[in-house]
N, C-alpha and C positions, 0 to 999 in steps of 0.2 A: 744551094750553097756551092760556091764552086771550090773545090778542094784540091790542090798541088801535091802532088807525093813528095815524102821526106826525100825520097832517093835522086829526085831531080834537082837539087838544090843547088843554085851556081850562085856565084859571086857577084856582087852589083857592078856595073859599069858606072863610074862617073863621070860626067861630061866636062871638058873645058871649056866651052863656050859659056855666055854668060847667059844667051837665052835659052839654053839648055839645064842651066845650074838653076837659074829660075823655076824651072820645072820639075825640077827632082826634091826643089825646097818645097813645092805646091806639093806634089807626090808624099814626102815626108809630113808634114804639116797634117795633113790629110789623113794617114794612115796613124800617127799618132791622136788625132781627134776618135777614129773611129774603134781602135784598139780601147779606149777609155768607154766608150760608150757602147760597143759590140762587143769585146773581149777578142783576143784573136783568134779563134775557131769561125766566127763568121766575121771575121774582116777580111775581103777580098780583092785583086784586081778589079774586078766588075764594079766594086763598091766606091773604091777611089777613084776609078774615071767617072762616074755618076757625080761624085762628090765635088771633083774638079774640075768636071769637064774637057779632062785629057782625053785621048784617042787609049783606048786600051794597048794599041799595039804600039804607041809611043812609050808608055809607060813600061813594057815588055823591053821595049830598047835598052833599059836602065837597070831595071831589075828582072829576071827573068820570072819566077814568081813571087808570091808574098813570103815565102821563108826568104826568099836573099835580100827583098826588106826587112824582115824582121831581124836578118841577121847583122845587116849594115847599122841598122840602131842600137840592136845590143851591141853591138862592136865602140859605138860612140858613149853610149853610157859607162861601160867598164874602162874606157880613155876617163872619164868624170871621176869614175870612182876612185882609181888608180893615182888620178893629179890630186883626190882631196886628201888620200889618206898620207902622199909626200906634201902636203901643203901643213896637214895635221902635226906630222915631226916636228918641226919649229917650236911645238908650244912642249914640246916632253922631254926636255933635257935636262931639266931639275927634276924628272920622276925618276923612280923606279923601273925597272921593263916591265913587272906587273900590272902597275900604274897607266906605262902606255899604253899597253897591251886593251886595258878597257879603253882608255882614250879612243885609240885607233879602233876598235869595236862601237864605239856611240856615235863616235863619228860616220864613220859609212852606215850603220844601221837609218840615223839621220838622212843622211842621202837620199837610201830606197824609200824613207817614208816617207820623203818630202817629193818622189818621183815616181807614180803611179807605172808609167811607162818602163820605165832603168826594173823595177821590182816585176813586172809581168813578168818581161823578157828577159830578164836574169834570173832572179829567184825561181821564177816559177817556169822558168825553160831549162836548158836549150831545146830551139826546136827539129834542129839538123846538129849531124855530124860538124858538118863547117861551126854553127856555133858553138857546139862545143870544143873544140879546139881552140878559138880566141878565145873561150872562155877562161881554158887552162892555161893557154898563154899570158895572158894578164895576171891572172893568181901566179905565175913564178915571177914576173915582175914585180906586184908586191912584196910577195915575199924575197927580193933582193931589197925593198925602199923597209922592207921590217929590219930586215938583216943591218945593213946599213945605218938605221936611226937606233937600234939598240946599240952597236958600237961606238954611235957617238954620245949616247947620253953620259952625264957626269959621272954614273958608275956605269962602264960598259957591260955588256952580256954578249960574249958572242956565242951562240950555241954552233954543234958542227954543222958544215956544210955538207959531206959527205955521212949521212941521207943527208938530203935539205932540211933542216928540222924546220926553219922558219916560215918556208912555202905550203911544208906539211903542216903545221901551225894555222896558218889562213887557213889551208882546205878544211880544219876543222870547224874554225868559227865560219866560216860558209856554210857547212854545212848545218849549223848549227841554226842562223841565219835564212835558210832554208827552211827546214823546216817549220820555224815557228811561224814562217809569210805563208805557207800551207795549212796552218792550223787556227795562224789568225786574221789572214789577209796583211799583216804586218808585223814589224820585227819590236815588239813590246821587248819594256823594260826589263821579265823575266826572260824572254831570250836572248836576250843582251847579257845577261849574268851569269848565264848557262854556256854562250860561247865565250868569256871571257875566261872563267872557271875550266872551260874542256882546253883551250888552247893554253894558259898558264899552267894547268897541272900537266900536261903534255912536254911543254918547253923546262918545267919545273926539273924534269929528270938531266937537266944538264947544266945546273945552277953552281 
């Protein structure tokens, strides 16, 4: 099994060409098939040029190794995650924040259960430094689209921003989220309860 060290992890190059974009969608395609079927500990360079019939060192042109794949997919799933839980707002403006607060908890739990790939590589990563930094980047992002949809609902809650309570709020139900995809390969309906419950009684102290 060919193995990359964490410490070498760089950033993907994408290409502008269109026969190049081609191949990184082959590359992509390819490495989320084998991640489902290999898990990522032995999904490899070696395994996706086999797969695809790319030139190993073409593929190296794009991503240097599999973590800076694996990083560029998580990067694109938590874009998913991030657009469904501002798409989720819309429906929560006659709730309560408690209210949303699950909302917005069933909603992305759906997500990763409905996305084998988004739930390896999130939940159950990061697998570099770099991914986790977009990781945390994205969680202060939602937590400004929390921030934001609790101010607009028909009784607003704004809790402070100075700590973030809001961002700090996700990083619970994440964590929470987390765990239970560790314990049950998915985020069931009891930890769906448990992060709504950790991050409401959390936010609760500012009601």
């Amino acid at each position: 099994m060919s193995v990359e060290p964490l410490s070498s992890v760089a950033r993907a190059r994408i290409p502008v060409q269109e026969r190049s974009q081609q191949r990184v969608a082959q590359i992509i395609e390819a490495a989320e098939h084998l991640l489902v079927k290999l898990g990522p500990e032995e999904t490899s360079i070696p395994e996706i040029a086999k797969l695809t019939g790319i030139p190993r060192a073409s593929i190296y042109q794009f991503f240097p190794n599999k973590y800076a794949l694996f990083n560029h997919l998580a990067e694109y799933y938590l874009g998913q995650v991030s657009e469904a839980i501002k798409q989720l707002g819309a429906s929560c403006h006659d709730l309560s924040w408690q209210q949303a607060t699950s909302v917005l908890v069933q909603g992305s739990s759906a997500f990763y259960n409905q996305s084998p790939i988004a739930s390896m590589l999130v939940l159950g990563g990061p697998f570099s430094r770099s991914a986790y930094m977009a990781q945390e980047v994205t969680i202060v992002n939602i937590g400004q689209s929390v921030r934001q949809l609790f101010a607009n609902l028909a009784q607003p809650f704004n809790p402070p921003c100075t700590p973030d309570t809001a961002t700090y709020a996700v990083e619970i139900a994440f964590a929470c989220m987390k765990h239970g995809y560790y314990e049950d390969g998915s985020i069931t309906e009891g930890t769906q309860e448990q992060a709504t419950h950790a991050a409401v009684a959390y936010l609760s102290r500012w009601q």
